[in-house]
VEXDREN-2710 file (C-alpha; in Angstrom, 1 decimal):
% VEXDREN-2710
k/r/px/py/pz
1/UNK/0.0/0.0/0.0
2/UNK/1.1/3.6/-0.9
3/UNK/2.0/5.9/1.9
4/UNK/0.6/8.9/-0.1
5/UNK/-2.8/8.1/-2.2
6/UNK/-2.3/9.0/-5.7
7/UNK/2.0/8.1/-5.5
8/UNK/1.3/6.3/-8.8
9/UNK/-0.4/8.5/-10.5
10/UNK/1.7/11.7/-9.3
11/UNK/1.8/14.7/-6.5
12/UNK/-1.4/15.3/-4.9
13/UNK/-1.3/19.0/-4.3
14/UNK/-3.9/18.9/-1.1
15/UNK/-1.6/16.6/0.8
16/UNK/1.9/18.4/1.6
17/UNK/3.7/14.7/3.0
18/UNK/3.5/13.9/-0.8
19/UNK/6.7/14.4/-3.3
20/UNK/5.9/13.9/-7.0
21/UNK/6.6/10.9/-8.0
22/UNK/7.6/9.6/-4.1
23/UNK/6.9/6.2/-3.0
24/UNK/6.6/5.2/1.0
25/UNK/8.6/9.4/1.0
26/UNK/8.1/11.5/3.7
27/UNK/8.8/14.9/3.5
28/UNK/10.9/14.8/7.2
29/UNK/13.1/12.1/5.3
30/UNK/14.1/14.7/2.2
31/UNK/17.7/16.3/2.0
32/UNK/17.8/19.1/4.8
33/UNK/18.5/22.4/3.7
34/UNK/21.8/23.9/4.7
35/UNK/21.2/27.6/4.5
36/UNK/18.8/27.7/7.5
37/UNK/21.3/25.8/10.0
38/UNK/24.6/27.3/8.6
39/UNK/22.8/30.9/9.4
40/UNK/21.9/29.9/13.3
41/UNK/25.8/27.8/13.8
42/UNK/28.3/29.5/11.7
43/UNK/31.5/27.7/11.9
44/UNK/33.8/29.3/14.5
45/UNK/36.8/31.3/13.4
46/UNK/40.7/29.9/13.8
47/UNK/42.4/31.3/16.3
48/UNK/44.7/34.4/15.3
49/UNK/48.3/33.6/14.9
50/UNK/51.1/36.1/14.4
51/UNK/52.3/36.4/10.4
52/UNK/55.9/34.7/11.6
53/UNK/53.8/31.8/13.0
54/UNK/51.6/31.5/9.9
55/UNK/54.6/31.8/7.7
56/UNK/56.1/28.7/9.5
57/UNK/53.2/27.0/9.4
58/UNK/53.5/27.5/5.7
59/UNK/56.8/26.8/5.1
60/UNK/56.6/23.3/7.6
61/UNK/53.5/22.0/4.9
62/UNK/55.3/23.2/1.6
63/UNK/58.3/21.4/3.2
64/UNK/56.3/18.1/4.1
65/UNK/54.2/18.1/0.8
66/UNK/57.5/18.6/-0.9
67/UNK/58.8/15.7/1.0
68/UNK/56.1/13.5/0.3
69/UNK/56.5/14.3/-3.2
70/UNK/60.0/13.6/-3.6
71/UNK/59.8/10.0/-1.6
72/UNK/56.7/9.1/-3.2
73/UNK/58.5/9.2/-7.0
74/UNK/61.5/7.1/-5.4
75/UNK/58.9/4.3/-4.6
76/UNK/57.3/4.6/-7.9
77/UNK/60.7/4.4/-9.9
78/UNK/61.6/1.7/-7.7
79/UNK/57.9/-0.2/-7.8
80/UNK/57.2/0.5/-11.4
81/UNK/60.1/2.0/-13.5
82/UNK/63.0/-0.6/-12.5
83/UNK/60.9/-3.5/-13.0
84/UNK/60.1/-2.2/-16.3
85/UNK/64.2/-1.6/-16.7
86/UNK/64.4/-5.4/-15.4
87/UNK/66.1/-7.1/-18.4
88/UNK/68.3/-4.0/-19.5
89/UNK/69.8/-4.6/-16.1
90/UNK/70.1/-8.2/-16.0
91/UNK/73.6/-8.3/-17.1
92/UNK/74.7/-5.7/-13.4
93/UNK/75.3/-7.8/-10.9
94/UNK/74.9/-6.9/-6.8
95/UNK/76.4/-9.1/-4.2
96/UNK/76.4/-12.0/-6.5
97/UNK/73.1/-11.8/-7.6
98/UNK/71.2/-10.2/-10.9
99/UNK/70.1/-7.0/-9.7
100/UNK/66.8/-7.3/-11.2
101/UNK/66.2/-10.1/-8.7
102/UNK/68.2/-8.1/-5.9
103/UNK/65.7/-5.5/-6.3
104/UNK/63.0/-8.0/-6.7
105/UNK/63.7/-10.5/-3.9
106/UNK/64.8/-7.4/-0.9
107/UNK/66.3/-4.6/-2.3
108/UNK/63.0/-3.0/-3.0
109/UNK/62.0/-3.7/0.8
110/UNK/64.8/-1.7/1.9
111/UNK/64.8/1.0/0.0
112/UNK/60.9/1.3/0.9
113/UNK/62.4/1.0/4.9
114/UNK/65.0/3.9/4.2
115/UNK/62.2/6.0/2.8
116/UNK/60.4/5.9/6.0
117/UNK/63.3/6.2/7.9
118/UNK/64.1/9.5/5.8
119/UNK/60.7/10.5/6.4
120/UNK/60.7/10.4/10.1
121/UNK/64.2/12.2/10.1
122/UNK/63.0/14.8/8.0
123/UNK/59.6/15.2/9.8
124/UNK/61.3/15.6/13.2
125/UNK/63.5/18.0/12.4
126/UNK/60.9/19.9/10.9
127/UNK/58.5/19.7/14.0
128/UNK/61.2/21.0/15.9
129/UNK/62.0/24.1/13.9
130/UNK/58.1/24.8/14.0
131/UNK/58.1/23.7/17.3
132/UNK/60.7/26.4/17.5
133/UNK/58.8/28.8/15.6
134/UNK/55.7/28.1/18.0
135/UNK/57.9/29.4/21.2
136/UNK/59.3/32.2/19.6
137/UNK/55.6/33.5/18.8
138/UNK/54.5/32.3/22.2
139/UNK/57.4/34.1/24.1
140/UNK/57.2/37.3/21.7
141/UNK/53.2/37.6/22.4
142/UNK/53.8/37.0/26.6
143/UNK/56.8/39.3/26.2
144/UNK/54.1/42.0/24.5
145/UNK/51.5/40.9/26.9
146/UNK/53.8/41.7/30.1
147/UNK/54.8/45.2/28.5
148/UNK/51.4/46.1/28.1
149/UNK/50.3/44.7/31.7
150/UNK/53.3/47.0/33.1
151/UNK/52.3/50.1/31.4
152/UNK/48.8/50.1/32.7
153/UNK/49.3/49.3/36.1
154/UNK/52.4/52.1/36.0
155/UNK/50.2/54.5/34.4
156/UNK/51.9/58.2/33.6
157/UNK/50.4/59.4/36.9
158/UNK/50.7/56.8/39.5
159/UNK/53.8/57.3/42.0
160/UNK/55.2/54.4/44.4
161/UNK/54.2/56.3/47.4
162/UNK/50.4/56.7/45.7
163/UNK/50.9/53.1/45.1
164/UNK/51.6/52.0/49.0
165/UNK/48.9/54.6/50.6
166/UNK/46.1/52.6/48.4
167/UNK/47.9/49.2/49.1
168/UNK/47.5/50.7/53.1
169/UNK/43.7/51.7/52.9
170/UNK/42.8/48.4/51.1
171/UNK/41.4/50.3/47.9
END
């Protein structure tokens, strides 16, 4: 049995839980609309960060897709291109062995090991220089922060003495 009378035949226009052409369809189960719930939630702005921080941020992703790059076409040549180069370099020979079946038999395995060991080498010593980056910012906004603190509760006007009589009454 249909859900809405007259499914078959098409949208009854006196009945608002039909769509055209819907079968067992309520109109709760359609597609929500987005504009009314990104109006009442908007998605919360990122924190502010100092241009020297962004810029390290920036340079620490260029670095790491770069990275990524560069090991990524050493596994392909290594996966796809010297298999392909297999019987030009059948006559080389590498610890006593073809190196076709070198490469096949471990030497592929260990060059995909040193990649991930280069990785990890290069990834920590970029976390640290951002790391780096992060506590200079951090120190530089604090350092900023305390300046600012000082010169208000100095004020031009306020003495030491003025300061110690109100530290006296308790105001």
């Amino acid at each position: 049995m249909h859900s809405c009378p007259g499914a078959r035949t098409g949208h009854r226009a006196d009945n608002p839980d039909c769509l055209p052409g819907a079968f067992l369809i309520h109109r709760r189960m359609a597609a929500p609309h987005h504009s009314s719930h990104a109006t009442q939630n908007p998605a919360p702005e990122p924190p502010a960060v100092s241009a020297a921080l962004a810029r390290a941020h920036q340079k620490y992703w260029r670095f790491n897709l770069a990275l990524i790059a560069a090991l990524m076409t050493v596994g392909f040549a290594v996966s796809f291109l010297l298999p392909l180069a297999a019987p030009a370099l059948a006559h080389l020979r590498f610890a006593g062995f073809r190196l076709p079946f070198y490469f096949g038999a471990q030497g592929a395995i260990l060059i995909y090991l040193a990649l991930i060991v280069v990785y990890i080498l290069s990834m920590q010593r970029a976390d640290r220089q951002l790391q780096r980056a992060l506590e200079a910012d951090a120190n530089a906004a604090a350092d900023a922060n305390a300046a600012i603190t000082a010169s208000v509760t100095e004020g031009p006007t306020a003495s030491p003495t003025a300061a110690a009589d109100a530290g006296v009454r308790g105001t």
